[in-house]
C-alpha positions as CSV (number, residue, x, y, z in Angstrom):
1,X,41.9,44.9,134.5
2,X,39.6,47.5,136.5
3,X,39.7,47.6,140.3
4,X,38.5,49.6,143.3
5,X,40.0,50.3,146.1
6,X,38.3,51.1,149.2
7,X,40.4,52.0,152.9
8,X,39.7,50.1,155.4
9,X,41.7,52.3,158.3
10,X,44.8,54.2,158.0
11,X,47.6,52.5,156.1
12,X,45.8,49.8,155.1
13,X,43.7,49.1,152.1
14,X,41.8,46.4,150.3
15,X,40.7,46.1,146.8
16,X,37.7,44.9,145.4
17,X,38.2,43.3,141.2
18,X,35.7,44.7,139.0
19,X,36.7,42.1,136.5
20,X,38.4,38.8,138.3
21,X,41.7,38.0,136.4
22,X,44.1,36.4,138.5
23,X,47.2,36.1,136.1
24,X,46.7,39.9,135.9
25,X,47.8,40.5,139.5
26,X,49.7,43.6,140.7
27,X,52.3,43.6,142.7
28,X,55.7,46.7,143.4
29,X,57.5,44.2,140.7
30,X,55.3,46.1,138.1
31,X,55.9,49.7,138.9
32,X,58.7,50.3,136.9
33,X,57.8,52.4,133.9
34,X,54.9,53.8,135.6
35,X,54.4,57.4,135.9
36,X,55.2,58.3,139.4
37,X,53.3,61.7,139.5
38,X,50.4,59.9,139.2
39,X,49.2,59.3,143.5
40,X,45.7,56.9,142.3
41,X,48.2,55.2,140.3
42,X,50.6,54.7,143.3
43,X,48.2,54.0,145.7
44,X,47.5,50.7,143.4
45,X,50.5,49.8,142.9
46,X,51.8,50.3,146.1
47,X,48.7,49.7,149.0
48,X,46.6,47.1,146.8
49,X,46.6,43.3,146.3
50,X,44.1,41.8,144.5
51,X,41.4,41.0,147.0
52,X,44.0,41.2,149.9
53,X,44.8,43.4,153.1
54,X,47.6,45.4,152.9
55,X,49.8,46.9,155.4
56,X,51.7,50.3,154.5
57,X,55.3,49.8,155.5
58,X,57.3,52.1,157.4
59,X,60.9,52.5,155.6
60,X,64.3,53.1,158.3
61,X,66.3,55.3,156.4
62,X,69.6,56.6,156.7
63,X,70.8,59.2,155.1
64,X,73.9,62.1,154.9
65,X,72.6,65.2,156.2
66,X,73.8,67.7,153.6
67,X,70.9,66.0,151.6
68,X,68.5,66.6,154.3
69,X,66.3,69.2,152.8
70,X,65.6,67.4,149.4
71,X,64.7,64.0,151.2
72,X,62.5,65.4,153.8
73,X,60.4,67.0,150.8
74,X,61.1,64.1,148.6
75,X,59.8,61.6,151.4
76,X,56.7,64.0,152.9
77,X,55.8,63.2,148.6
78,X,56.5,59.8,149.2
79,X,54.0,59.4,151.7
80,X,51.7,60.8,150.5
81,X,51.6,58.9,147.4
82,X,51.6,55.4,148.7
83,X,50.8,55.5,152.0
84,X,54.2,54.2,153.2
85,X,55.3,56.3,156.2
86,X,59.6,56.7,156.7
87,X,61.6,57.9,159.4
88,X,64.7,59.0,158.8
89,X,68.0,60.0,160.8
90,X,70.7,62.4,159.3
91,X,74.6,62.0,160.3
92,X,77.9,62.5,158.9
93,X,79.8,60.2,157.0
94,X,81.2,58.6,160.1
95,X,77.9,58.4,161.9
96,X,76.6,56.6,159.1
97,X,79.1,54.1,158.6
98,X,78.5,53.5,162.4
99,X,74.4,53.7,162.0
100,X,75.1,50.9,159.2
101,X,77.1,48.9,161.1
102,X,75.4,48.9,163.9
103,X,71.6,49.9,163.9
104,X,68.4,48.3,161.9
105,X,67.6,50.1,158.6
106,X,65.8,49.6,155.0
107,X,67.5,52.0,153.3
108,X,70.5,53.9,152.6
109,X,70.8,57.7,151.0
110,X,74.3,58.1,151.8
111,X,77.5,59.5,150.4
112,X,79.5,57.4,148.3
113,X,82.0,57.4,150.9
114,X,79.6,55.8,152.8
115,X,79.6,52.3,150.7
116,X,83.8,52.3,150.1
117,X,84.0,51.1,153.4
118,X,83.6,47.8,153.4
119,X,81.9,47.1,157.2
120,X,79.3,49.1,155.7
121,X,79.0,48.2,152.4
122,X,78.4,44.7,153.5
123,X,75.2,45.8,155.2
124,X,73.8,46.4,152.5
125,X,71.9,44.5,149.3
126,X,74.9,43.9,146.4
127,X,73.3,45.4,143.6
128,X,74.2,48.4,142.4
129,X,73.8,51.4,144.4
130,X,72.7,53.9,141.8
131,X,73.2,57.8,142.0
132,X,70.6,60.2,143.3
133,X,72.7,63.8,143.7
134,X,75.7,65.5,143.4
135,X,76.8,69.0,145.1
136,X,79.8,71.3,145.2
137,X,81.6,73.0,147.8
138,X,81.2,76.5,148.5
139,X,81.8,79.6,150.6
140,X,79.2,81.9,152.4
141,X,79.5,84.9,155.0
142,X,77.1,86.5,157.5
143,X,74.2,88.5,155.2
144,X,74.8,91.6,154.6
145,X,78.9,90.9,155.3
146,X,81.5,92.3,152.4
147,X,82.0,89.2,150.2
148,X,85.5,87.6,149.8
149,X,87.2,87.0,146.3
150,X,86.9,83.7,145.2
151,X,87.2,84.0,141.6
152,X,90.4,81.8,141.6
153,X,92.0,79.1,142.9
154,X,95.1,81.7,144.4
155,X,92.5,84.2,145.3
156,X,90.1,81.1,147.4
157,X,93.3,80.4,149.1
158,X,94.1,84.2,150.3
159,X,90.6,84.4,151.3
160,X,91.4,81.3,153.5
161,X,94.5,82.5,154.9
162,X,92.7,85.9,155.9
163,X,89.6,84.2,157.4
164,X,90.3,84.2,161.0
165,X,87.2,81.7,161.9
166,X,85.7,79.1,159.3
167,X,82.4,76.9,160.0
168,X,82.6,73.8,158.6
169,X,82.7,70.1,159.8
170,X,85.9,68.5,158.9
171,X,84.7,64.2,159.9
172,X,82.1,64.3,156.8
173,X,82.5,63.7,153.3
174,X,82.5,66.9,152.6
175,X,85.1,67.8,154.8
176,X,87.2,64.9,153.3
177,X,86.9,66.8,149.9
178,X,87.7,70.0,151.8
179,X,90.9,68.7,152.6
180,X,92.0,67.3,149.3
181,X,91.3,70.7,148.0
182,X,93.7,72.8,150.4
183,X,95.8,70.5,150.5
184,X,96.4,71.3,147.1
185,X,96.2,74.9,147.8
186,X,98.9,74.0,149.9
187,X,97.0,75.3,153.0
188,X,96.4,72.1,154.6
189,X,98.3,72.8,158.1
190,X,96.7,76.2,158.5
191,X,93.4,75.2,157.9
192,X,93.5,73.0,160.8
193,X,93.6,76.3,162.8
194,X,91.2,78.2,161.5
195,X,88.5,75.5,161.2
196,X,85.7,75.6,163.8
197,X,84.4,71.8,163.4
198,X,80.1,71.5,163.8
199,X,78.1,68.4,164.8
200,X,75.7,69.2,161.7
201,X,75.2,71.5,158.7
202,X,72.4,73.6,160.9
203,X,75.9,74.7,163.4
204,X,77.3,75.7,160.2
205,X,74.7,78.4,159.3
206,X,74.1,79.4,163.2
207,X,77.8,80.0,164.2
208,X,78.3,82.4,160.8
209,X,74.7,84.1,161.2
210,X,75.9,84.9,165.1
211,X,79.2,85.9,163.7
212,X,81.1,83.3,165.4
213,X,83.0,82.6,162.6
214,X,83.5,84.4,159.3
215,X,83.3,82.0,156.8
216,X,81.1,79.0,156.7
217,X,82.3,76.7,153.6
218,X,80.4,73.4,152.8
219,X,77.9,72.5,150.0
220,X,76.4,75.0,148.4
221,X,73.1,73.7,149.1
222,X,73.1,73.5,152.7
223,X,74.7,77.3,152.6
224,X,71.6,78.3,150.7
225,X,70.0,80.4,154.0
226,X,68.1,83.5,154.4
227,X,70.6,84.6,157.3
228,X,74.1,84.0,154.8
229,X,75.2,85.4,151.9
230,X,77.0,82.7,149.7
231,X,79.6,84.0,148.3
232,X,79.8,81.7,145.3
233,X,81.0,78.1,144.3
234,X,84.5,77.2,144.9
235,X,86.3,77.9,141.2
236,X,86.2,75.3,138.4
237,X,89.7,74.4,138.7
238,X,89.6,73.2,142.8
239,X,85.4,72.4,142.7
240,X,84.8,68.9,144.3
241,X,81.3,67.4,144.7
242,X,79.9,65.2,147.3
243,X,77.8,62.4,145.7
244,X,74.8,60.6,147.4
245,X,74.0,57.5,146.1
246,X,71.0,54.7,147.4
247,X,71.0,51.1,148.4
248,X,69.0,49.0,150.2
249,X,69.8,47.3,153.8
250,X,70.7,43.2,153.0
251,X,68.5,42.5,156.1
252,X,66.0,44.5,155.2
253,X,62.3,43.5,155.9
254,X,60.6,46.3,153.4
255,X,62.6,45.6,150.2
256,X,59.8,46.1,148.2
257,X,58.5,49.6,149.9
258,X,62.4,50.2,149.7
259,X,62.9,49.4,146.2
260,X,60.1,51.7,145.6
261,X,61.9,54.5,147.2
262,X,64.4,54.0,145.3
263,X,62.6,54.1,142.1
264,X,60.5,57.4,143.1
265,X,64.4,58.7,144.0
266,X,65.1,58.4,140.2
267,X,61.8,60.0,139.0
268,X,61.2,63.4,137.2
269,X,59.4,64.7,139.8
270,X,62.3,63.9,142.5
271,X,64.8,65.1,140.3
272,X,62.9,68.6,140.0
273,X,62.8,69.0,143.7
274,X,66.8,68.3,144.0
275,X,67.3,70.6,141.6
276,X,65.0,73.1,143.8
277,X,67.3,72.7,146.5
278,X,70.8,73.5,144.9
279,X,71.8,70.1,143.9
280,X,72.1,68.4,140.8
281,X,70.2,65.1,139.9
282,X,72.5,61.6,139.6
């Protein structure tokens, strides 16, 4: 079936049948298995109903904010696409678990932390809550600072030990992986000295850059910054990764925009842009 569609004003659209066939109608059930490159394509799937007016929705996300620079690129594409708009606001693990809890929201793009606790997991749809990235854990210094040895788990640890200052922020899922791994460098009380907790990943890359501390260690993505040097991953034997994963709010009144989201997070074209960004695809 052949259809035009013509905007009426911004975010809403109508479309006019070129050939009327009712059982043919389009709806966001039939975008799976569509190419999502496609934005003509999109905008018919996702703006159009046949011969109706259609509202573009405006998605709530949440979302972890070591993931921050993939989804604001990945949802600017998004928009532009389909016409939906988002807004989204970035915490910690245990900002999120609260923003679940207790804040509207469509959508989720949260560390799997995030859904093991079960105040906050019972916010949100049951289905499955499928994976959209994965990072590791790494060390940077101030650019153009000597870089550290970190070729080895005893050599990370005596890098640790000699840090005097190290930017990082310990209530995150990151920082919970942090501590499983000195902990089993068995450098878990000293740590607790040396660590300089931030509200967000940006106070991670400021307080090294104005050498306030001496190491930052987080995700290797987020250390990715034109005023640090990373150093390198942590090594294979003590690497930990922080997983996002998606899901959609139970009370949600977009679960169709939503579950489009969701289906654009687990596109080709998303999964290039995570990978842009130093993280690996789910």
């Amino acid at each position: 079936m052949a259809a035009v569609c013509h905007p009426l004003h911004q975010g809403t659209w109508i479309v006019a049948p070129l050939l009327k066939a009712p059982s043919e109608e389009l709806t966001t059930r039939n975008i799976r298995g569509h190419h999502w490159a496609n934005s003509h394509r999109l905008r018919s799937l996702f703006r159009c109903q046949w011969g109706i007016e259609v509202q573009a929705a405006e998605l709530q996300i949440i979302a972890g904010g070591g993931i921050a620079a993939a989804l604001n690129e990945i949802a600017a594409q998004f928009e532009k696409s389909t016409g939906h708009k988002t807004r989204i606001r970035y915490g910690t693990t245990p900002e999120l678990i609260k923003m679940a809890a207790g804040t509207a929201f469509d959508l989720g793009v949260v560390p799997q932390d995030v859904f093991k606790d079960t105040a906050a997991r019972s916010q949100f749809a049951p289905e499955a809550t499928p994976i959209v990235a994965r990072v590791g854990l790494a060390v940077a210094v101030r650019a153009g600072s000597p870089k550290p040895d970190i070729s080895t788990p005893e050599a990370l640890k005596r890098t640790m030990l000699n840090a005097q200052a190290i930017a990082s922020i310990p209530a995150s899922a990151t920082g919970t992986q942090l501590a499983a791994v000195y902990q089993h460098l068995g450098i878990g009380e000293e740590m607790k000295a040396k660590i300089r907790a931030q509200p967000a990943p940006a106070q991670i890359i400021e307080t090294v850059a104005k050498g306030d501390c001496d190491l930052a260690v987080f995700l290797i993505n987020v250390l990715t910054d034109p005023r640090l040097d990373v150093v390198g991953p942590f090594p294979a034997e003590v690497q930990r990764e922080v997983v996002y994963a998606t899901g959609v709010a139970a009370i949600s009144k977009e679960t169709e925009a939503a579950g489009a989201f969701i289906a654009y997070l687990r596109s080709p074209a998303v999964a290039m842009v995570i990978k842009a960004k130093g993280m690996n695809p789910g």
